[in-house]
N, C-alpha and C positions, 0 to 999 in steps of 0.2 A: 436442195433448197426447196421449201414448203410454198405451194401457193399464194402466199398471202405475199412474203418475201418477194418473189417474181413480182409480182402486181407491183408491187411497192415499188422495185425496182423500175418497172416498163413505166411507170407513170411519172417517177424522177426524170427519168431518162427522155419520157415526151414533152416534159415542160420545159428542161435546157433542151432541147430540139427547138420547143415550137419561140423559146426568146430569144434563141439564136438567130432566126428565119424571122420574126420581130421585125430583130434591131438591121437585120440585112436589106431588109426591104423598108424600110421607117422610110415615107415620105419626107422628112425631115433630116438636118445634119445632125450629125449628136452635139453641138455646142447645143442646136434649140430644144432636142429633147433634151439634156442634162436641164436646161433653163425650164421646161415645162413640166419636168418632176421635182425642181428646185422649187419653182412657184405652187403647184399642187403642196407640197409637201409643208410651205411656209406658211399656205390658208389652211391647214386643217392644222397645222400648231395652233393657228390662231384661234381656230375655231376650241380646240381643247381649252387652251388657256382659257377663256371666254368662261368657257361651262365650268370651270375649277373655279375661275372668279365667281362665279353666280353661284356655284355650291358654296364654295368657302363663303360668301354674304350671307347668305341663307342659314349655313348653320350658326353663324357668331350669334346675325340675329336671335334665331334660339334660342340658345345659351344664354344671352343674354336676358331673354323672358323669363327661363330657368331659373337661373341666378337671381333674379326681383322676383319671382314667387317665390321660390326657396326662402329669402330672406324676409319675404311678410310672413310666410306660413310661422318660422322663427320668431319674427317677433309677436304674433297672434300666441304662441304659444308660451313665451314669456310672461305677458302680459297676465293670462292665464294660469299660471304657474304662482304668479304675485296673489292674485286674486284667491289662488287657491287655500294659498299657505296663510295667510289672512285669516281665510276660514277655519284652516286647521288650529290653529293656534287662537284663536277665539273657543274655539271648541272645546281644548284640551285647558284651559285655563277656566273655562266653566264647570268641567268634569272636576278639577284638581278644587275647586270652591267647593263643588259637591260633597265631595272624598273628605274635606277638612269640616264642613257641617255635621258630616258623618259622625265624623270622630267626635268632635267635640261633645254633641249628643251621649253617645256613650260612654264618653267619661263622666258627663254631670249627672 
């Protein structure tokens, strides 16, 4: 058995020691320690859920900012998408006017 293994073991070994010698000498009956690691045990539930409630608000909040700018930035770019194609096609219909003066010139 390699050193690390022993250690491992003597320090298992020291801790069911030392809560055996605990719970032998507990000032208390074990109905009230069971009751005092049942209550410890209930407040820091509490306490968890608490901060999972506060995270989970936190991030919908978020998300939800997210989602409303996502959706303006969308519609900003829509709008601008309109605006654009407008111009395209104002453009291309002035060229296509162009193109046909063209022509026409060099047939007459």
């Amino acid at each position: 058995m390699s050193n690390t293994s022993k250690a491992a073991v003597a320090l298992l070994l020291g801790v069911a020691v030392g809560a055996a010698i605990g719970i032998l000498f507990a000032p208390d009956e074990g109905t009230k320690t069971r009751k005092k690691l049942k209550d410890g045990f209930d407040e820091k539930k509490d306490e968890l859920k608490k901060k999972f409630d506060e995270l989970s608000s936190g991030l919908k909040s978020k998300l939800q900012t997210s989602e409303s700018d996502l959706q303006s930035a969308f519609e900003d770019v829509a709008e601008n998408a309109d605006g654009k194609a407008s111009e395209i096609i104002d453009s291309l219909e002035q060229k296509l006017a162009d193109l046909k003066s063209a022509a026409a010139k060099m047939r007459g």
